[in-house]
N, C-alpha and C positions, 0 to 999 in steps of 0.2 A: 575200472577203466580197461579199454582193450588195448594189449598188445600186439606187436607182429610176431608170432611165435617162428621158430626155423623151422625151415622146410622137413617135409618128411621123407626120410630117406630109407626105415626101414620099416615093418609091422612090428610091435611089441605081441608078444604073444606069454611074456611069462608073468607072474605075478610079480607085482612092488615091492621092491625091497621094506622090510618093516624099519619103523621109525625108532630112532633113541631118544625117545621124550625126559624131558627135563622132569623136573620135583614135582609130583604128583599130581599133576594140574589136568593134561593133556595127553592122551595114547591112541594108537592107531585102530580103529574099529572095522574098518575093510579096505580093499582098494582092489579097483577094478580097470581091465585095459580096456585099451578103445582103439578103433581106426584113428589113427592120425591125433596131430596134437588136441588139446583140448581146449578151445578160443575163451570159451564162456563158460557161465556156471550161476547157477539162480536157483535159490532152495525156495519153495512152495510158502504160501502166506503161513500154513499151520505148522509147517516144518517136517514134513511127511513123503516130500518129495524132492528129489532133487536135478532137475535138468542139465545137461550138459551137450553142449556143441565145436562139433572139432572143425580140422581147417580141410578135411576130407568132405564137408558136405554131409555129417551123421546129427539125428540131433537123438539121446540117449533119456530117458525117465529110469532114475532107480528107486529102490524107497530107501527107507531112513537105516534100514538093517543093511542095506547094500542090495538086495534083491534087481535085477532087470526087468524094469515093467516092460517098456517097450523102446523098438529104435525105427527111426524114419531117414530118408533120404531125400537133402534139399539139393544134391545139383553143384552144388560150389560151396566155401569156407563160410559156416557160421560163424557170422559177424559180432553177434551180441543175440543173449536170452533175457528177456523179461518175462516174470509172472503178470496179470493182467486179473486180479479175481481167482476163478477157477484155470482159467486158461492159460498156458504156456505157450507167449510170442516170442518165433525165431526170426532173424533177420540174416542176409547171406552175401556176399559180394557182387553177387548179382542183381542187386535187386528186390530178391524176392522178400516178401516178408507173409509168415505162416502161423495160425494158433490153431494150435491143440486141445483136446481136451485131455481132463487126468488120465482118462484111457487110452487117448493116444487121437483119438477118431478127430479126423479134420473139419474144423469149425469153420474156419474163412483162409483165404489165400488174396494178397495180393502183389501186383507184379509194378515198380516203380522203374521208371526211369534210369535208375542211377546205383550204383554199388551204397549200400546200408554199411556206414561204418558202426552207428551207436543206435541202440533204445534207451526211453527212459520208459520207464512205467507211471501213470497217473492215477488216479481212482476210475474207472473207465474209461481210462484211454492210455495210450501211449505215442511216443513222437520217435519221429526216425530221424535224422540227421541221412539225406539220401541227395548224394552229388553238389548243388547248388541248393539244394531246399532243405525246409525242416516241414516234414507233414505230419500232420495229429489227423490220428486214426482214432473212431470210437470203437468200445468190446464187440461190434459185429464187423469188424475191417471197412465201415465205412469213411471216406477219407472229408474230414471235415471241416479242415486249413490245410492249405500249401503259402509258406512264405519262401520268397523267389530272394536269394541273396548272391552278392555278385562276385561270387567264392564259394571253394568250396567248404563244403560244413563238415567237420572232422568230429565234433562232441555235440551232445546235448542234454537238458537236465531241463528238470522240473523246480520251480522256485513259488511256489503258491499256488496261482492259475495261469500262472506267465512260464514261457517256456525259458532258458537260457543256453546260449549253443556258441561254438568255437568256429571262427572262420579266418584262416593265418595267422593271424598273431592278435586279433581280435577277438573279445568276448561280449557277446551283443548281448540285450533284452529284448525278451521279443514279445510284446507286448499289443496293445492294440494300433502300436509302431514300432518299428524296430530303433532302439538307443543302445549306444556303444560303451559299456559299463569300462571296460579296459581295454588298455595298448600294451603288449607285450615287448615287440620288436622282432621277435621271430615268433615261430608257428607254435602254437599252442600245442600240449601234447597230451593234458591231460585238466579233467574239468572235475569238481564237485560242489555241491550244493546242503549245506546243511541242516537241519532241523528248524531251525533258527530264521533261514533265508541266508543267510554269509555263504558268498560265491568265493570262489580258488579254483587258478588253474596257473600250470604250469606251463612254460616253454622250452624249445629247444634249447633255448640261450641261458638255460639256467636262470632264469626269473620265474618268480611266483608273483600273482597279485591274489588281493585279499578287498572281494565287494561287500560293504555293509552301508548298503542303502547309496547313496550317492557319492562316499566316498571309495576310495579306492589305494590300498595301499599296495606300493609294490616293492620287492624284495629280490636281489640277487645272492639267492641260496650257492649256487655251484657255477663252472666252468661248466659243467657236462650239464646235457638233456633232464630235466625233471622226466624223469621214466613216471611215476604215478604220485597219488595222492587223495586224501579220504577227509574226510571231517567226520570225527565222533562225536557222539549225544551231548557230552558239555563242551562243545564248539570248542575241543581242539584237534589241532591239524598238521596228521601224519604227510611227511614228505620225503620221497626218496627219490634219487638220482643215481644217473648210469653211474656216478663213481662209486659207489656201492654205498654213500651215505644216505642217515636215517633218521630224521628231526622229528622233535615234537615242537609243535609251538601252538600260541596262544592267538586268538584273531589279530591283536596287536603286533605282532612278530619277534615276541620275545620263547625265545627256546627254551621249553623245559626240561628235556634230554636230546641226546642226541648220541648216533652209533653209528655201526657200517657191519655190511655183510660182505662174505668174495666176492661178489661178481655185483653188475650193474642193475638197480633195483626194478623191477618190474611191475607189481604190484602192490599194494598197501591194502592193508583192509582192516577195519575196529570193527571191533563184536558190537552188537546191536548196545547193548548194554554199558558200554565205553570201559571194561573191563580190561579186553586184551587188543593189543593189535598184531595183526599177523603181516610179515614181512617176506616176499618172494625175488627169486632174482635167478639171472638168465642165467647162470650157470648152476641151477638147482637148488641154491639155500634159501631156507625158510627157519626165519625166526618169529618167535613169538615171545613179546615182550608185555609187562605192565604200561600204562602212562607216565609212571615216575622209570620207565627201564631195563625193571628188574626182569631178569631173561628167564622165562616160563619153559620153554623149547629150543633149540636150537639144532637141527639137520641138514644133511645133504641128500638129496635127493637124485642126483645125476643126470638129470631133464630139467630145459627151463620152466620155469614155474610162469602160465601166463595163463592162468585166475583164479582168484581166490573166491569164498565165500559162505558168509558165516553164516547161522540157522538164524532166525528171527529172535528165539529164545537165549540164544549164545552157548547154547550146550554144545556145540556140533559146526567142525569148520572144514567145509572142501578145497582140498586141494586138487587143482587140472596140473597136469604135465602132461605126459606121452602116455595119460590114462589118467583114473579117477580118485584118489584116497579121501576118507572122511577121517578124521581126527576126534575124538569125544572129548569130555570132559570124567575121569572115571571117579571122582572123589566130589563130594561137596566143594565148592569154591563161593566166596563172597565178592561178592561187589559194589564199590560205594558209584550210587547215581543218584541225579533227581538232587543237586547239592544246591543250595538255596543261601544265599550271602544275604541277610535283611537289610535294609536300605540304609540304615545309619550305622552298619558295624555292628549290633550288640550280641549278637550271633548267626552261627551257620547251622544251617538244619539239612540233614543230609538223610538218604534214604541208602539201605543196606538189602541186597539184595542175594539169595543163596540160588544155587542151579548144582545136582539136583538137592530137594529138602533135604532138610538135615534130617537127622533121627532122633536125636536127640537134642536139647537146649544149651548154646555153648555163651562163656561171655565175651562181649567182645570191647576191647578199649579203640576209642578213634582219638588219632591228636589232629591236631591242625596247625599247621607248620606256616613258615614265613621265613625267604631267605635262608633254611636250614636251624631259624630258632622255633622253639615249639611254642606257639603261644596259648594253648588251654587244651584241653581232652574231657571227652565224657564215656563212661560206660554205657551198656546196652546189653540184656539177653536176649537171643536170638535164638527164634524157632522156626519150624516149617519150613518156607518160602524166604524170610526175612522180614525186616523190620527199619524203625526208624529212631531216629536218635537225633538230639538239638543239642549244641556244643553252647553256651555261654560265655560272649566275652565281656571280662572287667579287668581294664577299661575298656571301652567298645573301640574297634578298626578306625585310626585317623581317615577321616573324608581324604578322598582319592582314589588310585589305581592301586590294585591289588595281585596280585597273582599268591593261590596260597593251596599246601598241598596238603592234604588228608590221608592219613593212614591208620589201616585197620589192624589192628594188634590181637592174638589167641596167644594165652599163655606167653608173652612176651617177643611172638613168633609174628614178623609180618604175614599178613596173608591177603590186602588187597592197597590199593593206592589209587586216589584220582589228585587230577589238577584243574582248581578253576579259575578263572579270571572274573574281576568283578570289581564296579565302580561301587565305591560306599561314598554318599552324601551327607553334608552335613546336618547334625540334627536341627529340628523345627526349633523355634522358640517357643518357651512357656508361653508365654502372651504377647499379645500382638495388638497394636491399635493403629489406622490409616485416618488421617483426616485432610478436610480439602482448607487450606491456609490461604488460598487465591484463586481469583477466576475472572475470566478477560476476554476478549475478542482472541489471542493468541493461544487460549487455552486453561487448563488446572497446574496450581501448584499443589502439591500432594505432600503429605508430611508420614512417615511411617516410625512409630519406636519398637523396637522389639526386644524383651528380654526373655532368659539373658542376652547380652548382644553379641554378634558373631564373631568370632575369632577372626580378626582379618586376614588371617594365610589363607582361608576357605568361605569367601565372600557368598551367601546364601543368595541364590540363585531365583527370584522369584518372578511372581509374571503377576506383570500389573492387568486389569481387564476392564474396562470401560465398557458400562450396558445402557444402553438407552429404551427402555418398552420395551425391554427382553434382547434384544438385538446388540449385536457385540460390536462397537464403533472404534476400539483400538485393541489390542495384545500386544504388554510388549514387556522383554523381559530385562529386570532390574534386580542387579549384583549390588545388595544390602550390606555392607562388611563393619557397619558402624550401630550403634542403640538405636541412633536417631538421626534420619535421612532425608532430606527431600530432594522431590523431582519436576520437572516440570513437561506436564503432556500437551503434545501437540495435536489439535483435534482438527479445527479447518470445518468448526461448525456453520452451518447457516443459517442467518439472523431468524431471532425467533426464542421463545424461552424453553430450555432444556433441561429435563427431569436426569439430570444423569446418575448412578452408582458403579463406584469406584469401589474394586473387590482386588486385596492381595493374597496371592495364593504358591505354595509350595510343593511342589512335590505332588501335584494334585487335589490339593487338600487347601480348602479354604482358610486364614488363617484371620482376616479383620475384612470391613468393608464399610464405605461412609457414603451419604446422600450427597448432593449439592444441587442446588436450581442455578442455570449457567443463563445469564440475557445474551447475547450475543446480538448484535444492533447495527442496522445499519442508516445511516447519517445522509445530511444534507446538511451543508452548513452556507446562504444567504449571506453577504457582504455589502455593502454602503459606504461611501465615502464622504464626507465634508471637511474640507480644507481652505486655513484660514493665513493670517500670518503668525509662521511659528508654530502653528495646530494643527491636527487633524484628526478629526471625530470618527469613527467607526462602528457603524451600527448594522444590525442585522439579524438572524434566525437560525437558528439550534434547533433540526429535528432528528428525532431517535426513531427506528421502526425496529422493532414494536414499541410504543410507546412507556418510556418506564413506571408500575406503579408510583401513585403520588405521594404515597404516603413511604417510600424505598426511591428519594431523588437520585439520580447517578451523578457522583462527581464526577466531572469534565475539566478539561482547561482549553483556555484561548490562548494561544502561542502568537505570536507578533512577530514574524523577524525582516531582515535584510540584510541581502549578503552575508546571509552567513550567520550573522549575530543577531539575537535574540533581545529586540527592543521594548516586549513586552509580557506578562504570563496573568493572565486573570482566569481565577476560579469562576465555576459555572453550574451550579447544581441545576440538572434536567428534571423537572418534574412533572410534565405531562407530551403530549405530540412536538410541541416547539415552545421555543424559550427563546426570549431575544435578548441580545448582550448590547452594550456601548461600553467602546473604547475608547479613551483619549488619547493621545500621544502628541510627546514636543518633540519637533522637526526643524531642521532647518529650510531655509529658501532650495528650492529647486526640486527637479524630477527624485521620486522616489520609489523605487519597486516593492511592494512589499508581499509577503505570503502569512496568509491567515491559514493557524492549522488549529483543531481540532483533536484532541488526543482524549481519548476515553482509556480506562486501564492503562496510563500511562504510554499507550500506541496510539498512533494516527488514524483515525477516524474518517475524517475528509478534510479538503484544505482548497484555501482558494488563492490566485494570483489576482495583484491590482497593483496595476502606476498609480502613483499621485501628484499633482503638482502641486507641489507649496510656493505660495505668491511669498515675496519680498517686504521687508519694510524701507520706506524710501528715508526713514529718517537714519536707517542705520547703516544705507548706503552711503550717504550724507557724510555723517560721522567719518567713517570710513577713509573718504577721501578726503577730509579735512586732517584727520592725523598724519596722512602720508604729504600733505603740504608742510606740516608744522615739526615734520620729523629734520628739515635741516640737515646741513653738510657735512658729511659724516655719518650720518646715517644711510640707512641701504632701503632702497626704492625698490620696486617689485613688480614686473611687469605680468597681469594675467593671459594665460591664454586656453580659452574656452573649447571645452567640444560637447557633442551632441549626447555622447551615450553617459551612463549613471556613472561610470568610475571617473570621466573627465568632469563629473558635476562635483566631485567627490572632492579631487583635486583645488577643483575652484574655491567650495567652502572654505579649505584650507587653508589656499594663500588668504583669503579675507582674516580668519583668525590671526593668521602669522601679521597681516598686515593692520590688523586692531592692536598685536600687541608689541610694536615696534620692530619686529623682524625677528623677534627672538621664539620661540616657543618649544617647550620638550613632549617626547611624546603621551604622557599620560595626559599633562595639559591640554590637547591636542584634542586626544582620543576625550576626554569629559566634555572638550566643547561641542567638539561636533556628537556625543553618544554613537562613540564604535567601541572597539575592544583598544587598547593600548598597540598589541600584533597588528591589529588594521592601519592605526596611529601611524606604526612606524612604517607599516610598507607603502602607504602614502607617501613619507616625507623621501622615501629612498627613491621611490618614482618620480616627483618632482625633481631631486638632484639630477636622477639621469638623465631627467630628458631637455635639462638645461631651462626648467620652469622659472628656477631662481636666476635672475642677475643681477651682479651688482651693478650702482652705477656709482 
């Protein structure tokens, strides 16, 4: 990432003071001055060259022994260098942006609008971050997008085939739309992108966020400015701030060392390899540390350090100050990358990598660490280039979050260290079986066993998949934590017969899957009424579409109710287009509303409303009024008073029973005569009271 380097106030003209390299890792292999500070710094894809742009307007080619191939002059402060292929693009405060070829001879030129704070490099192409826009240039500097943003753009990065770029305290996407991945709250200061896709950037305000895919974690690291920051090849992520601190952490944001250097940090930078990281700051120190720490180098340099950058191979690190030094590696050095956590814990398989070949064949022990206890190690001989090695765990990694560190041990002697993060899942079960236990207009009941059965602290995570004629009519994922489960899916099919299969799967991996034929039907349910004294007959038609095979009748029911309460239930097997039912029912005298439903699969189907009138018997009116003569003094008389709608019919019924059985009646009595519920019963008789229906006389 670029910094602001200090102004230049004098020419350097003498050679660099030489380095006091740490334990045999790192030593000074040339260093060369330059006009004015040194902004940027970008070693060539094969590692053979190395570019450098200062704030004078120079842009310098050496090679890898230190030699001066050639220098050019852009005008004003190179901003940022990118390789591009063969070609070396400069970017400048002015605007300009320029590629080179390796011999130096001028390829394309072009001239933007706006001061080039950042490149990123693509596979032919690169993007500028210039004023208010982000423009992608192809390898002939033809300009191919310009996206117009309503700020200025300070960073920009490459995330796939989508750009990502910094504007205030914003970190956008910029995509075939521009989307706002983060909110900082102040200006961003520094941006990276890793292998992986995991975005990080820093702010003035001492916040970092952390994007992996649509989440976004954010973190307040420090009081003071995140000065830079870098993501290494197993996605961890260097960060330092002007207070001179220096963090490792993990995409999650847990820290796995952390340090400080004098002065306020400047740049960060990991070796391609994720072996070393290198640490620069404004009042010249530059360390270099392992992953787990361990300090490889440590110097003062006396000029701030504003940019780093390491060879593609990791043999080879530049340093920019008030001129140019390259650092080697002079001894064999290991490296563990390419570290590989298997998905249920049973082991890490890790790759080891040497720079330069060994000579001879040394052994090497790796452990593998957790919280500082060691949980297993494996040997390995190594030769050449390096090699690889797979650790064995028994018992295997508890399913969960992991953070776990690896070290590479010669003769008892550290000599390399990584850290990786990683989710282990629970294992598969031995067997698996899914079956369909139900099926209905609402849907499938699904039954699933699996042994052995999951450990309920780590609920197995699966995804249920409905196919219909190849086509996927649900996904949906079910946390299994028992032998034996069931679910019930919701489809929202339309009527018609459905071939469906129901597939449970883990991890990717298909584990059971079961057939079902689903009818899904849709009704018509016909109604008739005759009404007698006391009776009322109920007749009519049951159609199903599609119609159910005959020889596979559907059971149905006829539900009967009013107000509420359920006056009738008759079974109804469907066995062809229509089927006709008769009901009977005892009623009393008067208006009755009733609703005829239909339930198929225990759900509602169709339903119909109908009043009825049930006629009177005049013999029992009769009666009626001969008890209430023959009841005598002392006994309690009852005056009716009628209304129009169902509950004052309702009422009425009532005082007739009351007044059938001398004035006396409780509420189940009540509720049996008339066929309601008992609750109905009594909020009848409590309605009566209030509303002064009863009088005595």
């Amino acid at each position: 990432m670029r910094k602001a380097a200090a102004a230049l106030t004098a020419l350097l003209l003498v050679a660099p003071a030489q380095l006091s390299a740490g334990p045999v890792t790192l030593e000074e292999s040339w260093g060369k001055s330059v006009w004015g500070s040194v902004e940027a710094l970008a070693w060539s894809p094969e590692g053979e060259r190395l570019a450098a742009g200062t704030g004078t307007g120079s842009l310098f080619a050496f090679s890898r022994s230190g030699s001066g191939l050639w220098a050019r002059g852009l005008g004003s402060t190179v901003s940022s260098v990118a390789w591009v292929d063969s070609l070396v693009v400069a970017s400048t405060s002015s605007g300009l942006v320029r590629a080179y070829s390796r011999s130096g001879e001028l390829v394309w030129s072009v001239q933007l609008p706006a001061p080039v704070s950042e490149l990123a490099a693509g596979p032919d192409i690169v993007a500028a971050a210039a004023g208010s826009e982000v423009v992608i240039l192809n390898s002939t500097g033809e300009v191919v997008r310009r996206v117009e943003l309503n700020g200025t753009v300070s960073h920009v990065a490459w995330v796939g085939n989508w750009s990502v770029a910094s504007m205030g305290g914003d970190v956008l996407l910029i995509g075939d739309n521009v989307s706002r991945l983060a909110e900082l709250g102040s200006t961003v200061t520094c941006l990276s992108v890793s292998g992986s896709g995991l975005v990080a950037a820093g702010s003035a305000g001492g916040m970092v966020a952390v994007v992996r895919g649509e989440d976004a974690l954010l973190l307040r690291l420090s009081s003071d400015a995140i000065g830079d920051l870098d993501w290494g090849p197993t996605d961890l992520l260097a960060v330092g701030s002007e207070d001179g601190a220096v963090r490792i952490l993990t995409p999650s944001g847990e820290e796995v060392w952390s340090g400080s250097i004098g002065s306020a940090v400047t740049e960060v930078k990991w070796a391609p390899d994720g072996s070393l990281l290198a640490v620069g700051g404004l009042e010249g120190d530059l360390l270099v540390v392992t992953p787990t720490g361990s300090e490889v180098l440590s110097a003062k340099l006396g000029e701030a350090v504003g940019s780093l950058a390491w060879s593609r191979d990791s043999s080879a690190l530049a340093v920019g100050t008030w001129g140019v030094r390259v650092l080697v590696k002079v001894s064999p050095t290991i490296s563990i990358s390419e570290v590989e956590v298997s998905r249920y814990g049973s082991n890490v398989t890790a790759g080891l990598s040497v720079s330069p070949t060994l000579p001879e064949p040394v052994r090497v022990r790796v452990s593998l660490m957790e919280g500082g206890e060691e949980l297993a190690s494996s040997e390995v001989t190594l030769s050449g280039s390096g090699g690889s090695l797979v650790i064995p765990l028994d018992p295997p990694l508890q399913p969960g979050h992991h953070v776990l560190t690896l070290r590479a041990a010669v003769g008892g002697e550290e000599v390399a260290s990584q850290v990786v993060e990683a989710e282990v899942l629970p294992p598969p079960p031995e067997s698996a079986s899914i079956t369909v236990v139900g099926s209905g207009p609402e849907g499938l009941r699904v039954r699933v066993e699996l042994s052995p059965p999951p450990d309920p602290r780590w609920p197995l995570s699966a995804d249920l998949v409905v196919r219909e004629a190849g086509s996927v009519l649900l996904e949906d994922r079910w946390n299994v934590s028992s032998g034996v489960a069931e679910k019930t899916i919701r489809l929202g099919l339309d009527p018609g017969v459905h071939e469906l299969v129901v597939e449970l799967a883990y991890d990717g991996r298909a584990l059971a899957s079961a057939s079902a034929s689903v009818w899904v039907y849709s009704a018509e349910l016909e109604v008739n009424s005759y009404a007698g004294p006391g009776k009322v007959t109920l007749t009519g038609v049951v159609r199903l579409d599609p119609p159910p095979d005959p020889d596979l009748p559907v059971g149905a029911q006829l539900q009967v109710s009013e107000l509420g309460d359920i006056l009738a239930t008759v079974p109804i097997n469907v066995t062809g287009g229509a089927e006709p039912f008769n009901v009977e029912l005892d009623l009393e005298r008067g208006t009755h509303r009733l609703t005829v439903t239909l339930l198929v699969g225990g759900s509602p189907a169709a339903s119909k409303e109908l009043a009825v009138e049930v006629p009177g018997s005049r013999a029992g009116a009769l009666l009626g009024t001969l008890l209430a003569a023959l009841a005598g003094v002392g006994l309690t008389a009852f005056a009716l008073r009628r209304r129009a709608s169902k509950v004052e019919e309702l009422k009425v019924r009532a005082l007739e029973v009351i007044l059938d059985r001398g004035g006396r009646v409780t509420p189940d009595e009540l509720a049996s005569a008339l066929g309601i519920s008992e609750g109905s019963a009594r909020k009848v008789l409590e309605a009566l009271k209030g509303e002064g229906a009863l009088e005595e006389v």
